[in-house]
N, C-alpha and C positions, 0 to 999 in steps of 0.2 A: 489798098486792101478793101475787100467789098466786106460789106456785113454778111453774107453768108459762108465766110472762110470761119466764122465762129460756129457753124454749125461740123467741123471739121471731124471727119467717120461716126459722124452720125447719119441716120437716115435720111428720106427724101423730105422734101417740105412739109408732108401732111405730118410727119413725126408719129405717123402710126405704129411700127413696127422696126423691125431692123436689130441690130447687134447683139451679140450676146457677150457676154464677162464671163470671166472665171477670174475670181476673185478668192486671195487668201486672208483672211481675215485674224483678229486678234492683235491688231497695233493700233495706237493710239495715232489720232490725225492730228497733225500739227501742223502749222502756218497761216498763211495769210491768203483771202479771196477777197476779190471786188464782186460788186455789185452794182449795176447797171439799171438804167429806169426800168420801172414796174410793169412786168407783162399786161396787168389789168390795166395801166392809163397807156403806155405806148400805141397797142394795137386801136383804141378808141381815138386817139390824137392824131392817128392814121388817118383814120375813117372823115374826123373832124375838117381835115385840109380840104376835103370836097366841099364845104362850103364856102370856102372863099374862093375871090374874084383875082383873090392875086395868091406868090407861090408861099409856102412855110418853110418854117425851118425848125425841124425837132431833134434834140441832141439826148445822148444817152441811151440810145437805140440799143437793145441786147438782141445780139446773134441768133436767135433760137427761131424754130420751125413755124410758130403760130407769127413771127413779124411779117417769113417769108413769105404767109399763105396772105396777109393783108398785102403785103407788095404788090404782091401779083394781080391780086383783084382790083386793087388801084389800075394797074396796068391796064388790064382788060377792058378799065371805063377810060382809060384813055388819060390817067392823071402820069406824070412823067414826074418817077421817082428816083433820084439819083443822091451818091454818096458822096457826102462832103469829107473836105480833106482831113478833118477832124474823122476817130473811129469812134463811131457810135453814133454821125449825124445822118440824117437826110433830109436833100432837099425836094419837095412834095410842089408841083406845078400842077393844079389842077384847069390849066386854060381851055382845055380841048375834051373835057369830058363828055361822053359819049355813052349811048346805049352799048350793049353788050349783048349777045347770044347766048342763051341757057345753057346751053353746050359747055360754052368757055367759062362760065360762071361756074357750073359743077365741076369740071375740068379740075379749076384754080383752088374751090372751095378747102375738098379734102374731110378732113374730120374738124376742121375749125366750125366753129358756132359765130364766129363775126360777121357772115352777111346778113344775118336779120338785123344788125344797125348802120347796116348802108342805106336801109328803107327810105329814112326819114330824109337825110342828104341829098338821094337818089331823084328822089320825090319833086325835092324842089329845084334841084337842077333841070330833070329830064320830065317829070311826071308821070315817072314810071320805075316799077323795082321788080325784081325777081329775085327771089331765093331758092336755094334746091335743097332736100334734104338735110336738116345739121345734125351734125357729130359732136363731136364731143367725147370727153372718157367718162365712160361709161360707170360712174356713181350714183345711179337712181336718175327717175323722172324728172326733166329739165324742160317744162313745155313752155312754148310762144306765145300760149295764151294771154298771160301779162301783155305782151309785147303788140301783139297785134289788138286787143281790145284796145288799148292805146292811142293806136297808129286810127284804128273806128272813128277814135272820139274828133281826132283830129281833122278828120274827114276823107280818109283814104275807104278808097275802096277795096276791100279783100277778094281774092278769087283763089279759091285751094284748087291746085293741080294735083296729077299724078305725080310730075316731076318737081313740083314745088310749089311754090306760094306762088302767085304776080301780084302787084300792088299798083293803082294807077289815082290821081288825082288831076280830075278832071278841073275842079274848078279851082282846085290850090287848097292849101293846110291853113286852117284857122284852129286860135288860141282854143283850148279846152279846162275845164276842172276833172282830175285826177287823182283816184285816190287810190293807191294800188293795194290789194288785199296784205303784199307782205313788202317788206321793204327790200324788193328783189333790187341787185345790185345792176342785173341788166335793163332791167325797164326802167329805170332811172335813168342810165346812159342814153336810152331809146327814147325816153321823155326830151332828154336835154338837146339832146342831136336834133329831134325835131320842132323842136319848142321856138329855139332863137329863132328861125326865118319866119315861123307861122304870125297869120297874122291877127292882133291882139293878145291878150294877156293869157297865160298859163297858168295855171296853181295848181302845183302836185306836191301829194299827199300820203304822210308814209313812205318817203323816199327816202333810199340809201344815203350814209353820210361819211361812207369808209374814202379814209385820204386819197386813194385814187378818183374817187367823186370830185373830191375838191379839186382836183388837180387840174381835171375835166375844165369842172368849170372856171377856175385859171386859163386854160386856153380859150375855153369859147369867148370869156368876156374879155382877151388881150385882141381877139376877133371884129371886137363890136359888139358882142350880146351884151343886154342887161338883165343880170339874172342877180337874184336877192335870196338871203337864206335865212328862216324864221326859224322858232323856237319848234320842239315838237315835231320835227322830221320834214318838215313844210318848205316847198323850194318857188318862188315864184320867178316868170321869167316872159320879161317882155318883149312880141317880136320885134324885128329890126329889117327893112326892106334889103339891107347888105352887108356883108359879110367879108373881110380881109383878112391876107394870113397873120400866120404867127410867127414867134421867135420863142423859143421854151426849153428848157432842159427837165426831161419826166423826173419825177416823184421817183425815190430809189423802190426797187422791188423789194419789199419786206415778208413779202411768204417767202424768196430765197433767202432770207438774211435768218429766220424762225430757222427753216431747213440746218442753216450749217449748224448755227445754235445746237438744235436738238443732235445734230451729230457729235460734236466736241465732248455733252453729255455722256452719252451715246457710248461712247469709244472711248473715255474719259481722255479727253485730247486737251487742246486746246487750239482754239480757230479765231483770228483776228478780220472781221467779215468789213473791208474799207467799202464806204458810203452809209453805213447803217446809220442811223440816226435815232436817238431816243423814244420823240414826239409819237412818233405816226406806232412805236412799238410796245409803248407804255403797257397794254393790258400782258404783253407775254413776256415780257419782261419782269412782270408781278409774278408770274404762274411760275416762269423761268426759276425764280429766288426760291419760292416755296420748294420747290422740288429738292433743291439743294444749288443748283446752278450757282456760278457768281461770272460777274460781270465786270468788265470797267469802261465807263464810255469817255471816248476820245474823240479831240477834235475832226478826226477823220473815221472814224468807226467806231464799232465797237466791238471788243474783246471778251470770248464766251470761253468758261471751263467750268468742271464742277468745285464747289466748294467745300466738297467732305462727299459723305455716304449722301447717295439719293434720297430720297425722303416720296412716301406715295404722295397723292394729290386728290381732288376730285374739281373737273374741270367739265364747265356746259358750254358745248359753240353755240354763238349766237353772230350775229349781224356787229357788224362797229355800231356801237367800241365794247363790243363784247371777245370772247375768244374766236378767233377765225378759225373758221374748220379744215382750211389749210393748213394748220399749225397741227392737229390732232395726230396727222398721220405720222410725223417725224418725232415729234414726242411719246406716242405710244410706243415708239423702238426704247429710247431711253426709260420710260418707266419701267419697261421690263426688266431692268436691273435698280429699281428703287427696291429699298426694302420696307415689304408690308405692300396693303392691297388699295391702290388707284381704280376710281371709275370714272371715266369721259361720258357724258353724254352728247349725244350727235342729235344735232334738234334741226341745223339745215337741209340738209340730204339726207333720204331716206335708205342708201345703202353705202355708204363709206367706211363700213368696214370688212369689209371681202377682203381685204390686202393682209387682215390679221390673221389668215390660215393658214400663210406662209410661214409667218412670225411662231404660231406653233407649231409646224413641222420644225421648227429650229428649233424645238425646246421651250417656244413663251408657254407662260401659262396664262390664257385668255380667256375670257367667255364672253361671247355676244350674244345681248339679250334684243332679241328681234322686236321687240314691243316696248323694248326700255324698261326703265325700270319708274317704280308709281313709290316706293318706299323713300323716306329724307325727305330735310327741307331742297327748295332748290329757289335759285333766281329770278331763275329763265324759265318764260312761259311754256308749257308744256303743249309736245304738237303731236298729231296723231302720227304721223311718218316717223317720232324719232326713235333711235336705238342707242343701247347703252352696251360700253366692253369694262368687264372688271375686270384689271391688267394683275397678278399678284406674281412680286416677285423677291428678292433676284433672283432670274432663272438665266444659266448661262444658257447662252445661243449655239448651235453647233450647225458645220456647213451645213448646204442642201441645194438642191437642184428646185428653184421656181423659175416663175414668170410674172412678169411684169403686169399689172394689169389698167393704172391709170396712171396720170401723173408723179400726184404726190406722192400712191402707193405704190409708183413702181421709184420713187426715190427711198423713201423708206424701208424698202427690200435691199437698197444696194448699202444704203446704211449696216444697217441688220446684217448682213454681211459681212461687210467691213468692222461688226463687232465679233462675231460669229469665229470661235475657235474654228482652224481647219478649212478644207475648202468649200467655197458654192459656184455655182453655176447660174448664173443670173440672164436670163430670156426676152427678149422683145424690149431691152435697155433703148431704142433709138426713141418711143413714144417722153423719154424723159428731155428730149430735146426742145419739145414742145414749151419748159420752163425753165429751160437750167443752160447759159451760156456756159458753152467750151465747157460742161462739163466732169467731160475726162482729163482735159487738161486740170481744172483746178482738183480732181481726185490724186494727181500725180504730185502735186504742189504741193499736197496735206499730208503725202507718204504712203498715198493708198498702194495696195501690193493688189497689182490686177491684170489681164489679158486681156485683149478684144481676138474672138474666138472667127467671127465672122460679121 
């Protein structure tokens, strides 16, 4: 069985677009879902195998559109990716890596954002990289800036095209000091990926330190790197003239394991999510309780329902180990049935909450405050991009005819749905393949009542 039988009537590899539901909603989801490594370290640990000299091997693999879009581009540079007999391995041979043509690189891309971290791998293989426009779902400004001042310091040369970026290093990558204005999750990744081969010492500053970081650098240093982590966000990382593969099983994906969470809520279900693990969940796990949630963790999972009436919240995303702003979207379906008035402030992305217009066509009661709100105490440093929803409810949900419009928030509609008295009609469902293995199969598992229309 190949890894992309898990993307099974869902759409093409880009996971842009495709199916639609018609979904009856008003039952409570019950059973049990796995979960599978973490979208954010598999696709990177991908990328990763291009630096060694010999093949890897990465287990845990989840089925979804964003693994198939790295395969391919593996492919395309000529690394030879095949599926171990185990499901969820693969084995990644990067012996024959090779230049590639802008064509097939856009070709392969699609709406995935992961070739600006082939740069840095690309770089020191070939001494040379190209990017073509990135995609992404579409929740606010997501620019390269970070990434590429970066890739400057390093000593890469920039050249912006129509068609894309090219990147070339003529004389090779040496060590740099790095301080990144925020502690963006991908220029970390793009620090780390280029860091170990360059030559001399690294020190970056204001880096990410969410557990798929760590996992990252679990792989790169079972490679050969020596990378050290200090207090204060600070990563330092010494090159190394070579590089070997790995052997690894990913970090579980805990934005799907928040996901079903906030479903079980949700729907007041009860949903047993096998591989969750406590550790890496701690902050939503706290939020989780406040709300009313109750939990039990198990040697093999952990088991999410509510504990009584919902209860509001007031909830700020920020960077780990603060609230993840993947979390926001799945738990905003459930606060709509807390009783009394919740505000989330959104301080990462500057428009992530679009997906709540649907959620009031169904009846939430919502307000998004475009400028956030300046009144209460609060945590979390305050950013000129963030925006604030005050959820007040319970308000029951009744069907309705949307569309899907990013990841989370097109998970979060099918939620909302699936609480949602009556029918809906739910649009452009295939872009959720991009996070969510076999999806529809584990909607079927939990009792979901639903159609695929086309």
């Amino acid at each position: 069985m190949t890894l992309l039988n898990g993307l099974t009537r869902m759409s093409g590899a880009t996971g842009g677009s495709g199916e639609t539901l018609a979904i009856r909603g008003g039952r409570p989801l019950r059973g049990r879902v796995d979960v599978k490594g973490a979208k954010n370290l598999v696709t990177k640990a991908m990328v990763a195998a291009l630096l060694g000299e010999t093949p890897s091997i990465l287990r845990d693999v989840p089925g979804i559109s964003d693994v198939a879009v790295v395969r391919s581009l593996l492919e395309v540079h000529g690394v030879r990716v095949t599926d171990g007999d185990e499901e969820g391995t693969f084995h990644l041979d990067p012996s024959d890596v090779e230049s590639a043509h802008m064509e097939e690189i856009d070709a392969h891309a699609g709406a995935s954002r992961i070739p600006i971290l082939f740069c840095g791998p690309l770089l020191h293989r070939l001494g040379q990289a190209f990017i073509p426009d990135l995609g992404g779902c579409r929740i606010g400004d997501r620019p390269i800036d970070f990434h590429l001042d970066a890739l400057r310091k390093f000593g890469a040369a920039v050249e912006k095209l129509p068609s894309g970026i090219r990147l070339s290093a003529p004389s090779g990558l040496r060590g740099a000091n790095i301080h990144l204005p925020y502690p963006s999750v991908g220029a970390t990744e793009q620090v780390l990926l280029t860091a170990v081969r360059a030559e001399g010492v690294t020190e970056l500053r204001n880096a990410a330190i969410e557990p798929e970081i760590m996992d990252l650098i679990a792989v790169l240093q079972k490679m050969g790197a020596i990378i050290s982590y200090e207090p204060n966000r600070v990563i330092l990382i010494e090159g190394v003239d070579r590089l070997f593969g790995y052997e690894h099983r990913a970090v579980f994906d805990r934005n799907e394991a928040a996901s079903w969470a906030s479903a079980a809520l949700a729907t007041d279900g009860e949903i047993f999510v096998g591989g969750a693990r406590q550790p890496e969940m701690l902050t939503f796990l706290n939020v989780l309780r406040k709300v009313g949630g109750d939990f039990e963790i198990r040697e093999d999972g952990i088991l999410f329902r509510r504990g009584g009436d919902l209860k509001p919240v007031t909830v700020e995303t920020d960077v780990h180990p603060g609230f993840m702003t993947d979390w926001q979207q799945p738990l905003i379906v459930a606060l709509t049935q807390a009783h009394g008035e919740s505000v989330v402030h959104e301080t990462v992305y500057e428009n992530r909450f679009g997906f709540t217009s649907a959620l009031v066509k169904m009846g939430a009661d919502i307000v998004v405050h475009p400028h956030g709100l300046q009144d209460g105490p609060r945590r979390v440093p305050r950013r000129n991009l963030e925006q604030a929803a005050v959820i007040t409810g319970p308000t029951p949900l009744v069907g309705a005819d949307i569309t899907v419009p990013d990841l989370r928030g097109g998970y979060s509609h099918v939620i909302a749905a699936l609480t949602a008295t009556g029918a809906s009609t739910v649009h452009n469902v295939g872009i959720i393949s991009r996070g969510y293995e076999k999806f529809f199969s584990k909607l079927t598992a939990l009792g979901a009542d639903f159609d695929v229309l086309d």
